[in-house]
N, C-alpha and C positions, 0 to 999 in steps of 0.2 A: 622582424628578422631581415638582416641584407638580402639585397638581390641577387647579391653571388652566391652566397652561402646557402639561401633559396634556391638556386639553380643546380648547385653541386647537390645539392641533398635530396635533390626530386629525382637529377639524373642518375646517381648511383644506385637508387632501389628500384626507379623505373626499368634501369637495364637488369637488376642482379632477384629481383623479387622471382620473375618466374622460375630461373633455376633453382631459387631456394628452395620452392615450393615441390620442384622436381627432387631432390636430391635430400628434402631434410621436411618436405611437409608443412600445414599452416603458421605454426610458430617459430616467430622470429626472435629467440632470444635463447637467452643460456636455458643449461639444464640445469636439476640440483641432484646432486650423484651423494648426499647423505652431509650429517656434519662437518666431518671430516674430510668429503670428498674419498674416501674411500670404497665405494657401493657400484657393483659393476650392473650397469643399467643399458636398456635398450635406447637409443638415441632419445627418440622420442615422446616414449615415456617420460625419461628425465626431464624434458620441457613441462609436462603435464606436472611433474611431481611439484618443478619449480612455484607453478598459480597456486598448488594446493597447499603448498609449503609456506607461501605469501600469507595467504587466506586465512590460516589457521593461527599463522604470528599475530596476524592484525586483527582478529576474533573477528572476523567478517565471514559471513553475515549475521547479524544478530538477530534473536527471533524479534524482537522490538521490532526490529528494521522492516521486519517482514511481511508486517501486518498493514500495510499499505502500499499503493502503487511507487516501485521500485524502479531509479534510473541511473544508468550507467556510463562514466562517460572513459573510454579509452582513448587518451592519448598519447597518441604514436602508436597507431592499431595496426600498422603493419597489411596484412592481408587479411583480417580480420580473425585469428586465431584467436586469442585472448577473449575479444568482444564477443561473439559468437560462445566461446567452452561457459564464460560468466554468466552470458543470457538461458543458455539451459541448464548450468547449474543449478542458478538461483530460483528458477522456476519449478525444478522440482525436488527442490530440500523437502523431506517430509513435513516439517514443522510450520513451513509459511502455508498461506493464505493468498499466493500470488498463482497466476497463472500466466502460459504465454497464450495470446489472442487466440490463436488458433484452436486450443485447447478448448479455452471459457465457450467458445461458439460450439465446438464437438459436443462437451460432455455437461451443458446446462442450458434450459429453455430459458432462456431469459427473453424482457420487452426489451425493446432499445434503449429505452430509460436505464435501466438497470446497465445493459451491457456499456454506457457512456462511462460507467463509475465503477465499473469492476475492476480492481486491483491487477494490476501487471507487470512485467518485468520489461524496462526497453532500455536498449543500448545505443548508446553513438558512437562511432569510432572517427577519430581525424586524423590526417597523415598531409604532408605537402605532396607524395606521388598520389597524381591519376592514374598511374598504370595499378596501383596497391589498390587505391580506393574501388577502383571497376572491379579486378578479380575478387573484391572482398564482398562487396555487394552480388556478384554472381554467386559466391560462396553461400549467401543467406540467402538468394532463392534456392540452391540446392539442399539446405537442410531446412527449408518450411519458415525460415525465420524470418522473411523479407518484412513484416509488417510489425516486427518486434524489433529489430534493427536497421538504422543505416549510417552510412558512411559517406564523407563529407573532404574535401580537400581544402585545410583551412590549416593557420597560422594558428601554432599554439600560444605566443604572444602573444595573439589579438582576438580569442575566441569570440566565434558570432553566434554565442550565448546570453541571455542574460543573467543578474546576478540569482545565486542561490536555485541553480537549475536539477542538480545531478544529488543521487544520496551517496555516489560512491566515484571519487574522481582516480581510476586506476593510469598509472605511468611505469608501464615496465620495459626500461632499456631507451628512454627517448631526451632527459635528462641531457644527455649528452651534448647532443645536437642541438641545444640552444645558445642563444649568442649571448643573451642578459638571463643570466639564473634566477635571478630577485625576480624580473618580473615575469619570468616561466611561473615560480612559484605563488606571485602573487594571483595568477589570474588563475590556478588552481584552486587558491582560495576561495577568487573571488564567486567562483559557478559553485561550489559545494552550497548543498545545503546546509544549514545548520542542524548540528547532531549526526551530519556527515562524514564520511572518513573520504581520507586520505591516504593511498598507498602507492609508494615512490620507489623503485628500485632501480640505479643508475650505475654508469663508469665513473670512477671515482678514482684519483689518484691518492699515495698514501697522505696520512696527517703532515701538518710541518709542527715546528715549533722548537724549544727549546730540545728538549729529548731527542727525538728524529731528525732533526735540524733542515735547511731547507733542500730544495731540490737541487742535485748536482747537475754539470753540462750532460755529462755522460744523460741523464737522467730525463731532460729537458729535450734534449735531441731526437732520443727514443720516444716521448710521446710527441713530439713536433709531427714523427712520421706515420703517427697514429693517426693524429686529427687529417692528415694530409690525405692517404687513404680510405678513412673513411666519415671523412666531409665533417669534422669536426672543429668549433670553436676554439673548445680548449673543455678541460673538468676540473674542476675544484676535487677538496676532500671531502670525507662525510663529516665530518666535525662543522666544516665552512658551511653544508648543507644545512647541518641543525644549527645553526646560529641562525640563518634566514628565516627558519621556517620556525622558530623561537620568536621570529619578531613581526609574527602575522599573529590574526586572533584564529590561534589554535591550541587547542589542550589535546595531551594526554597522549603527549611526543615522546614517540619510542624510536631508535636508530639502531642499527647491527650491521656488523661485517661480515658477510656469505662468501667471501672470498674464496675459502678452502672448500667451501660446498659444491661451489660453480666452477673453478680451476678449469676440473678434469673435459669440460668442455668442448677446449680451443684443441686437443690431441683430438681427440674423437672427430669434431669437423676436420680438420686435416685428412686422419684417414680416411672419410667422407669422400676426400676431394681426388682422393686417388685412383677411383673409379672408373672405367674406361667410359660410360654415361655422364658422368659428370665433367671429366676430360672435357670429352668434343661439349658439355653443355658449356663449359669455360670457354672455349676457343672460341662460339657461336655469340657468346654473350656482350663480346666488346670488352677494350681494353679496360675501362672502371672495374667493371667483375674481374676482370684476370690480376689487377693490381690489388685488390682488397683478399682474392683469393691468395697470392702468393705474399701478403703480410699476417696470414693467421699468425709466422709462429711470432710476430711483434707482442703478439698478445699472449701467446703461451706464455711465454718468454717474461713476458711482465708480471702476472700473474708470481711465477716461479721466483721473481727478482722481491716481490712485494711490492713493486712500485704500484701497478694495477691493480684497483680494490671492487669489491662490489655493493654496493653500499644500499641499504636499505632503511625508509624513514616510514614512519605510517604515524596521523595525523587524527581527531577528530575535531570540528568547527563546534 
């Protein structure tokens, strides 16, 4: 990943993470407000809905999966939201066999032998902010989890994993923010395990091609001052998405567009933002946050145009 583009992307979440977390809590991404986008939801919630909504598309987690120590790698883990709701999810699905460490020590006498090879749940999350990574790792001493997950401030690029690490390689909302998508998605590959899944949810601009035909100035302009905002590359569409990830060794490639689900979103943060708290948290936060703040409605706005899609891919090795 460039070094600008490295720098623009640590600085905009280093300044804008704590008030997210003030005004909108640990998860950092869309909500899902129903098929349709029709379903009137608590903020909040709707983000929750969103993981579960994921989860259940991509039949994760499967009791297969369950029946052995379980790990999880979030990339672009934000404040650690995601990494964190996954690791106690997964931990206490009736069905598995896993436990989080904590637990396996409470509730069974085990030797040490035994406790080396008890099945578990652990997660890693990576982000280029140190301001994300710390509050996220404070985060998992606050919920007991600190020995079942951490977080790491590392190049998705160039993860400093080896090969076939993780059974489940989750990326919601981080797509974006890469410079070379092929090798975002190769190195996704490359840490999964086999028989691992894959679940990718990104910004996506519409399809091109014949039909839709390409993107106009008007078109091109609007997302120029997207990326610009908020420290982005560029996005491909989700079509372009599944042709890459068609030419990795992955089966059992499914793709959808959540677009109308997620919409209703960018209003809701808006009104969010009108808050007298959230105000002076704008005004305290530095010019990055007040410029990303006051291009929400770019994104309404796109969304409502179609230009703006939400693309989702889920994968198994």
């Amino acid at each position: 990943m460039t070094s600008t583009l490295y720098q623009q992307i640590q600085q905009l979440y280093d300044a804008s993470s704590g008030l997210w977390e003030q005004v909108w809590g640990e998860h950092m991404h869309h909500g899902y407000y129903g098929p349709d986008g029709n379903l009137k939801k608590e903020r909040r919630q709707a983000q929750i809905d969103l993981i579960e909504e994921l989860l259940a598309w991509a039949g994760v987690p499967s009791e297969k999966a369950l029946c052995e120590s379980y790990r999880i790698l979030d990339v672009g883990c934000g404040i650690g939201g995601s990494t964190l709701y996954l690791t106690e999810k997964f931990s206490s699905l009736p069905q598995n066999n896993l436990k989080l460490d904590g637990e396996a020590d409470q509730n069974y006498s085990r030797s040490p032998e035994l406790n080396k090879t008890s099945a578990s749940v652990t997660a890693t999350g990576i982000t280029l902010s140190p301001v994300q990574a710390n509050r996220a790792t404070e985060r998992a001493k606050i919920a007991g989890l600190e020995s079942n997950v951490n977080f790491l401030v590392a190049d998705a690029l160039n993860m400093p994993f080896p090969d076939e690490s993780f059974d489940l390689v989750w990326s919601l909302e981080s797509g974006e923010h890469m410079p070379d998508k092929i090798k975002f998605l190769q190195e996704c590959c490359r840490v999964l395990k086999p028989g691992g899944t894959l679940i990718l949810a990104t910004w996506c601009h519409r399809p091109l091609g014949e039909t839709a035909g390409e993107l106009t100035d008007e078109e091109r302009k609007q997302l120029a001052e997207i990326y610009r905002v908020y420290a982005l590359p560029y996005v491909i569409s989700l079509p372009e998405y599944e042709e890459i990830v068609r030419s990795l060794p992955l089966t059992s490639i499914r793709t959808a567009d959540w677009s109308k689900a997620v919409a209703p979103f960018w209003d809701v943060v808006i009104d969010s933002a009108l808050t007298p708290s959230a105000i002076w948290g704008l005004l305290t936060s530095g010019w990055t946050t007040i410029q990303a703040a006051l291009a929400l409605g770019l994104m309404s706005r796109g969304y409502q145009s179609g230009l703006i899609r939400f693309g989702m891919i889920c994968a198994v090795k």
